[in-house]
Biopython code that builds the backbone (N, CA, C, O; Angstrom):
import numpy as np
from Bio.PDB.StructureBuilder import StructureBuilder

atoms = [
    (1, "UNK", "N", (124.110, 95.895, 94.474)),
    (1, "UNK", "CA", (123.457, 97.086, 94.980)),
    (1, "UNK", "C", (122.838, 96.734, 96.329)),
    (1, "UNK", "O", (122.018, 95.815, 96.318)),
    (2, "UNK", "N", (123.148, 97.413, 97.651)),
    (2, "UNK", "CA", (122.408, 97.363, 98.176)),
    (2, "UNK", "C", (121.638, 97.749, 98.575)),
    (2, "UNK", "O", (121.442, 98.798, 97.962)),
    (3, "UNK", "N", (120.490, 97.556, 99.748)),
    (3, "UNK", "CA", (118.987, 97.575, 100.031)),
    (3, "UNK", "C", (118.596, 99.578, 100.020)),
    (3, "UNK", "O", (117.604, 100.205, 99.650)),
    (4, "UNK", "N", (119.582, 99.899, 100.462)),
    (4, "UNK", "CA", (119.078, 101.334, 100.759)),
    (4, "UNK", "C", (119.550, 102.192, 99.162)),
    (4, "UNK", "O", (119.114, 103.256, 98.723)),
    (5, "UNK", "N", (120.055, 101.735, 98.873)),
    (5, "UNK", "CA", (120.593, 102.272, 97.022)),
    (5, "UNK", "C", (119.151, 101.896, 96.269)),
    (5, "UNK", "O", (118.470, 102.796, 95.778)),
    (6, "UNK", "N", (118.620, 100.105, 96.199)),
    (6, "UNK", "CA", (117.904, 100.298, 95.891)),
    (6, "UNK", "C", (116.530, 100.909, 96.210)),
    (6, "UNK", "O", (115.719, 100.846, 95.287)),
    (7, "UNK", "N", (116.163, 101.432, 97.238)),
    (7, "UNK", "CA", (115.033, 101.302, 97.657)),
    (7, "UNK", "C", (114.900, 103.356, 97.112)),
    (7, "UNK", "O", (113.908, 103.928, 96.662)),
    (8, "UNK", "N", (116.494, 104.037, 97.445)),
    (8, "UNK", "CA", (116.207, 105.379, 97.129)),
    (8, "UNK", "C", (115.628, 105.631, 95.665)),
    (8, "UNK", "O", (114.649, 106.262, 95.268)),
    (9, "UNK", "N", (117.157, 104.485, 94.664)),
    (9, "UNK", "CA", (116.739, 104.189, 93.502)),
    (9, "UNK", "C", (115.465, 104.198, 93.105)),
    (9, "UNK", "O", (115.297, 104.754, 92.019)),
    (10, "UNK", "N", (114.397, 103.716, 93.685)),
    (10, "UNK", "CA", (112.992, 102.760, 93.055)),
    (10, "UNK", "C", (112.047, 104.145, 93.556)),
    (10, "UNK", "O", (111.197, 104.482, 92.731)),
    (11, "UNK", "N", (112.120, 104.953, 94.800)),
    (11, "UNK", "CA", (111.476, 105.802, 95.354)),
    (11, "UNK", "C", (111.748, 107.494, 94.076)),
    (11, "UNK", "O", (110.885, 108.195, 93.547)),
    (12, "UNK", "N", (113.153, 107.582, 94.008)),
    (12, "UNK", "CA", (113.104, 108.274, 92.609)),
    (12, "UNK", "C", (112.717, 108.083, 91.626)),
    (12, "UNK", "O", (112.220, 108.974, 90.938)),
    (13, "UNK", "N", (112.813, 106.990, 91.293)),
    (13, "UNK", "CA", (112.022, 106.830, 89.866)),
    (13, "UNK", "C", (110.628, 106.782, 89.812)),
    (13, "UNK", "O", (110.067, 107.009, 88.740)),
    (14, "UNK", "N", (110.015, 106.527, 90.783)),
    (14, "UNK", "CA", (108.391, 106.772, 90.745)),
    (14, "UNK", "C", (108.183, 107.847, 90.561)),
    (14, "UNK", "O", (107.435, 108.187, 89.643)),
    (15, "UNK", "N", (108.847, 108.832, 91.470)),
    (15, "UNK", "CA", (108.629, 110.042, 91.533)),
    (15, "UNK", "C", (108.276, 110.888, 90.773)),
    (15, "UNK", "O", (107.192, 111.457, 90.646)),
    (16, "UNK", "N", (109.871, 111.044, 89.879)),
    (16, "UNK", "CA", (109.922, 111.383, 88.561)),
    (16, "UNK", "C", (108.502, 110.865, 87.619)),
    (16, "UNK", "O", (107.820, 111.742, 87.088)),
    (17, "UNK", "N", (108.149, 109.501, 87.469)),
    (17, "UNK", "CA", (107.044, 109.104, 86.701)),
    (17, "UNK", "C", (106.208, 109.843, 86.980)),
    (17, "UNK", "O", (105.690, 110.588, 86.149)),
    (18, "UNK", "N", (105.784, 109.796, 88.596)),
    (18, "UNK", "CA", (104.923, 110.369, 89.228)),
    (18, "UNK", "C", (104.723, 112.251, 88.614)),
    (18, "UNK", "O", (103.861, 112.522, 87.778)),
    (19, "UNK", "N", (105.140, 112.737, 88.875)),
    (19, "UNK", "CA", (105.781, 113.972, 88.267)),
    (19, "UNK", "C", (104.865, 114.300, 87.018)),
    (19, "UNK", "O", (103.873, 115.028, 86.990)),
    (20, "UNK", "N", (105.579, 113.418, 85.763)),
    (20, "UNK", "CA", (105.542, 113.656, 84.555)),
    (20, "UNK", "C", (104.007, 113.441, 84.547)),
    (20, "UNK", "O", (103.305, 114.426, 84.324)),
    (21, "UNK", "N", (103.518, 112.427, 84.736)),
    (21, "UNK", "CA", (101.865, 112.648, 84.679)),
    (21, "UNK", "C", (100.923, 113.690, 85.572)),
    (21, "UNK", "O", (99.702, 113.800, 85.464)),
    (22, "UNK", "N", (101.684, 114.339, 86.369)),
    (22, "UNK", "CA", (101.141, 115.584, 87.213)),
    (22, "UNK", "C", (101.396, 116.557, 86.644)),
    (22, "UNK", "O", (100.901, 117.657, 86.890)),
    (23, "UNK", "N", (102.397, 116.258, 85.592)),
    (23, "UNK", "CA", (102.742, 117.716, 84.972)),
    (23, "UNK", "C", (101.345, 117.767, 83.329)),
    (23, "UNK", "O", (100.683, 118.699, 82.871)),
    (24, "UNK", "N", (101.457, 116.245, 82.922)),
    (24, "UNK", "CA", (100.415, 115.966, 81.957)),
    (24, "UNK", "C", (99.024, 116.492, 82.124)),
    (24, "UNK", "O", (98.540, 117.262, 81.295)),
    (25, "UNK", "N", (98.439, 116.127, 83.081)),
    (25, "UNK", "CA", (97.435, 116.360, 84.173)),
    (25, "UNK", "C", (97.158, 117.902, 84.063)),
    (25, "UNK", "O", (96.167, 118.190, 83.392)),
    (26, "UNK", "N", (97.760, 118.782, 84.526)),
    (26, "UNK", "CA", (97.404, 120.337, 85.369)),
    (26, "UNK", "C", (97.749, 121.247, 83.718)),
    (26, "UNK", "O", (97.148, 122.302, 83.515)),
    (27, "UNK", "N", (98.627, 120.762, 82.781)),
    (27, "UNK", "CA", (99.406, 121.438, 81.647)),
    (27, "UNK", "C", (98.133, 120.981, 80.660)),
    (27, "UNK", "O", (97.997, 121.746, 79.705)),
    (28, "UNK", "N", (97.273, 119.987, 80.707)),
    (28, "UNK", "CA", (96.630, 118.960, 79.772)),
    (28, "UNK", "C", (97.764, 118.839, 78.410)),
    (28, "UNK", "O", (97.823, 119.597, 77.442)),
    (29, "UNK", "N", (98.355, 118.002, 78.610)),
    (29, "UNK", "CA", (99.221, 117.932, 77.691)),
    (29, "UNK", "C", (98.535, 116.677, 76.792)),
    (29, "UNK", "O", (97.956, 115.828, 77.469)),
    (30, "UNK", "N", (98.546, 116.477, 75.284)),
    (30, "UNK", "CA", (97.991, 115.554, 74.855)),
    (30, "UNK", "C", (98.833, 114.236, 74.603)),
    (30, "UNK", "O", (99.897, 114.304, 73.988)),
    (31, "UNK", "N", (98.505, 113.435, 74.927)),
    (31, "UNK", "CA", (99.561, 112.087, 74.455)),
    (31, "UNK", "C", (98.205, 111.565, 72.859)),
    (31, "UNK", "O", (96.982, 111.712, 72.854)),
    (32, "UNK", "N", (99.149, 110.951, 71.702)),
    (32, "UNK", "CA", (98.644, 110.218, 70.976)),
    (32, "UNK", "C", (99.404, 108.902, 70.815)),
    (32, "UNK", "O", (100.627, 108.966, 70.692)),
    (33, "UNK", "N", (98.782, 107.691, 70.803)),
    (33, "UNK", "CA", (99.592, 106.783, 70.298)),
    (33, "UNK", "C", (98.727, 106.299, 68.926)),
    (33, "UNK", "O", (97.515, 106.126, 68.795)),
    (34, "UNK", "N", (99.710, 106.167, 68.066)),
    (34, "UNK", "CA", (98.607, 105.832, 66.490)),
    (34, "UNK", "C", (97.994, 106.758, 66.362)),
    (34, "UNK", "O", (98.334, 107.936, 66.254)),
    (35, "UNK", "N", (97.032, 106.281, 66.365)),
    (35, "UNK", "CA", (94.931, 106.559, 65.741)),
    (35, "UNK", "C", (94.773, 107.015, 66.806)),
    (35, "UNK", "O", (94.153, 108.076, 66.732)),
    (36, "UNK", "N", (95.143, 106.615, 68.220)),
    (36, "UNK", "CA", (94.255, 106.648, 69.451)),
    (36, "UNK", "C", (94.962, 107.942, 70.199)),
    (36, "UNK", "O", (96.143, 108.209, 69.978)),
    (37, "UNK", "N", (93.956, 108.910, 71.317)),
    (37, "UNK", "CA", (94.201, 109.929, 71.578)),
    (37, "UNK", "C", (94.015, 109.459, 72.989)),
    (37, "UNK", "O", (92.911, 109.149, 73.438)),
    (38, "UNK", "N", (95.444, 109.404, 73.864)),
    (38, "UNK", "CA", (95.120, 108.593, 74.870)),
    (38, "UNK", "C", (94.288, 110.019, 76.047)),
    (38, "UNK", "O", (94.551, 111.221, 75.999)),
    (39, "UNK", "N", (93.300, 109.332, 76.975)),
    (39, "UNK", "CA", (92.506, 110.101, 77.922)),
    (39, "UNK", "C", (93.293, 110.097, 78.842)),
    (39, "UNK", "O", (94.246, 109.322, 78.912)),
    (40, "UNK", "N", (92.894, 111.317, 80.023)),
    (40, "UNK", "CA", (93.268, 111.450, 80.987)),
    (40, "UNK", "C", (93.492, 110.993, 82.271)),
    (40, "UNK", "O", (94.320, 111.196, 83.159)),
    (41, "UNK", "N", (92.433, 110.265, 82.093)),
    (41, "UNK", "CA", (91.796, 109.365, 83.428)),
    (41, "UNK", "C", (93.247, 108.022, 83.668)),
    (41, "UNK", "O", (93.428, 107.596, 84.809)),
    (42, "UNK", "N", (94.018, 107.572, 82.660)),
    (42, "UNK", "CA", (94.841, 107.049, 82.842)),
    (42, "UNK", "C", (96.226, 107.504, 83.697)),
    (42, "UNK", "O", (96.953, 106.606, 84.121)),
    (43, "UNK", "N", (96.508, 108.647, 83.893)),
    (43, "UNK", "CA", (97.295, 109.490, 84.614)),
    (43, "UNK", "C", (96.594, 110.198, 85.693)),
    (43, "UNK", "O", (97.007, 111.333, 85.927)),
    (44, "UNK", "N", (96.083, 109.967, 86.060)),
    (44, "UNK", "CA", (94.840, 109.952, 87.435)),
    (44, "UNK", "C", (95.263, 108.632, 87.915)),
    (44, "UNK", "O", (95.798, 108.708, 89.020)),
    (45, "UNK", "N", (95.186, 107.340, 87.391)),
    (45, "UNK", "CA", (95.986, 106.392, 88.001)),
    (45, "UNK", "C", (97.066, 106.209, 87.967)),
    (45, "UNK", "O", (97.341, 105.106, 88.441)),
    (46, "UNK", "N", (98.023, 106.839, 87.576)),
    (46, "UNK", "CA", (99.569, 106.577, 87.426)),
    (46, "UNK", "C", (100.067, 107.068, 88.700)),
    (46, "UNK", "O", (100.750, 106.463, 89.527)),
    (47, "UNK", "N", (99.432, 108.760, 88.745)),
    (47, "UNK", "CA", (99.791, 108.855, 90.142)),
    (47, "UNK", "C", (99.037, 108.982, 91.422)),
    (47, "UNK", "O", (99.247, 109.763, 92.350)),
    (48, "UNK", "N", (98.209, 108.157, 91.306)),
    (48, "UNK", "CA", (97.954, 107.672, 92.531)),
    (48, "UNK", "C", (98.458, 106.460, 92.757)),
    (48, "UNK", "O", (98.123, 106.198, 93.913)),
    (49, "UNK", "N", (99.340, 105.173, 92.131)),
    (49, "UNK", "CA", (99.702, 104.396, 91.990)),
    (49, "UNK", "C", (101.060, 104.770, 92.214)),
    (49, "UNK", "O", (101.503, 104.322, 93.271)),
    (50, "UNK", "N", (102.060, 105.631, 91.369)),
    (50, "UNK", "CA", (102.944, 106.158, 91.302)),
    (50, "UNK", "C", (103.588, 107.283, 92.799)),
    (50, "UNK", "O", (104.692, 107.519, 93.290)),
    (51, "UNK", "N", (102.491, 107.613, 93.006)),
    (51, "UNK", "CA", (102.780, 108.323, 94.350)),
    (51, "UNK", "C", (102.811, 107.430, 95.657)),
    (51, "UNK", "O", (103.555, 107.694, 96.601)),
    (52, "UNK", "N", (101.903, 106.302, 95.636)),
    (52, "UNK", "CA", (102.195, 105.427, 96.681)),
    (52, "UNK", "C", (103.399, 104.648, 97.217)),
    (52, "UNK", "O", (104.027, 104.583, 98.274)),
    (53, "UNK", "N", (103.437, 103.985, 95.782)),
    (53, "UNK", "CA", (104.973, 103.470, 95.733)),
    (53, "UNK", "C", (106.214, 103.946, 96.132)),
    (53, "UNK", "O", (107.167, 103.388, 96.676)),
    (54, "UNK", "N", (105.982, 105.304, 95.685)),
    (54, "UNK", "CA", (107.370, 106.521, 96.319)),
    (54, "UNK", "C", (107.226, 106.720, 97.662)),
    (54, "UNK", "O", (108.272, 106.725, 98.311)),
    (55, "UNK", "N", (106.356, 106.861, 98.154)),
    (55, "UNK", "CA", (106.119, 107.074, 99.414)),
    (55, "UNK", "C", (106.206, 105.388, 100.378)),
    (55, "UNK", "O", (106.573, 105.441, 101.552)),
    (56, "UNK", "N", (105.977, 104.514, 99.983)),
    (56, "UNK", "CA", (106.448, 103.734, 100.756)),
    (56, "UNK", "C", (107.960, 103.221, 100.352)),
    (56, "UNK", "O", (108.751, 102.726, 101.155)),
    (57, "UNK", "N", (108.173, 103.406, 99.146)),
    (57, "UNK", "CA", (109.420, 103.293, 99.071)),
    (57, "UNK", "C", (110.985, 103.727, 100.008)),
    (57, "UNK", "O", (112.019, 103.095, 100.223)),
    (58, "UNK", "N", (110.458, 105.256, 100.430)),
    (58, "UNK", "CA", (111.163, 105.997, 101.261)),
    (58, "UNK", "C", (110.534, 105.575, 102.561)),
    (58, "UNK", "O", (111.326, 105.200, 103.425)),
    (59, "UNK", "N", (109.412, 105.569, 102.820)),
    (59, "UNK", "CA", (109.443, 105.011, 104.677)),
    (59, "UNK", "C", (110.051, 103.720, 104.654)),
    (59, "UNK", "O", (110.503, 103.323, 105.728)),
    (60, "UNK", "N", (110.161, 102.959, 103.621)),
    (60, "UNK", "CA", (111.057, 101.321, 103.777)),
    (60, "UNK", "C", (112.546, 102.153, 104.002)),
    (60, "UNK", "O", (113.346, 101.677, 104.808)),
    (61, "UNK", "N", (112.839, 103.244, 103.358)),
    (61, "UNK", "CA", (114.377, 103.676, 103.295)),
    (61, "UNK", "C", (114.694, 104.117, 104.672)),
    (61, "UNK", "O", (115.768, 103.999, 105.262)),
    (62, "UNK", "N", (113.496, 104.689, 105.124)),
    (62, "UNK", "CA", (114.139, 105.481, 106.861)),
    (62, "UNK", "C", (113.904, 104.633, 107.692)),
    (62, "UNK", "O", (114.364, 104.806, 108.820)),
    (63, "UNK", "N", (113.056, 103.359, 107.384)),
    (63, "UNK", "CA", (112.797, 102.428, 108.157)),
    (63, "UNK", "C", (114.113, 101.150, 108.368)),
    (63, "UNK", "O", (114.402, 100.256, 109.163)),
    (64, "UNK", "N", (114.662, 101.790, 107.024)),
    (64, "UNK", "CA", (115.811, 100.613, 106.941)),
    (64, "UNK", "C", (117.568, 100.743, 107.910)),
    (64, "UNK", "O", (118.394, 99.835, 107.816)),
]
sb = StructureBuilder()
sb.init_structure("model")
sb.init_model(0)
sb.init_chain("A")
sb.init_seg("    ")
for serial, (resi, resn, name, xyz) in enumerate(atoms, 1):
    if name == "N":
        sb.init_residue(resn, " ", resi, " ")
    sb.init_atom(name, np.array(xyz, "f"), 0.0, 1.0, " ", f" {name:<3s}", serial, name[0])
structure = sb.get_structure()
């Protein structure tokens, strides 16, 4: 694979991640795992973490 396959590759898939916890977020959708009722505040960091990555992912792509 090369550099620009992966880099679109890696910039979509954040995205998408990115996404799904924005959609969790605004919908309050509940996640449980087990016993435990996971909080929100964890998808508050996904995508801000998740959105960065995509975004430099693609300026590495136009940069490339």
């Amino acid at each position: 694979m090369n550099a620009k396959a992966y880099l679109l590759v890696s910039a979509m898939f954040f995205g998408l991640i990115t996404f799904g916890h924005v959609l969790r977020l605004v919908f309050r959708i509940p996640v449980q795992l087990g016993i435990w009722s996971v909080p929100s505040w964890p998808s508050v960091l996904v995508v801000v973490v998740g959105l960065a990555l995509c975004l430099w992912a693609f300026r590495l792509l136009r940069a490339h």
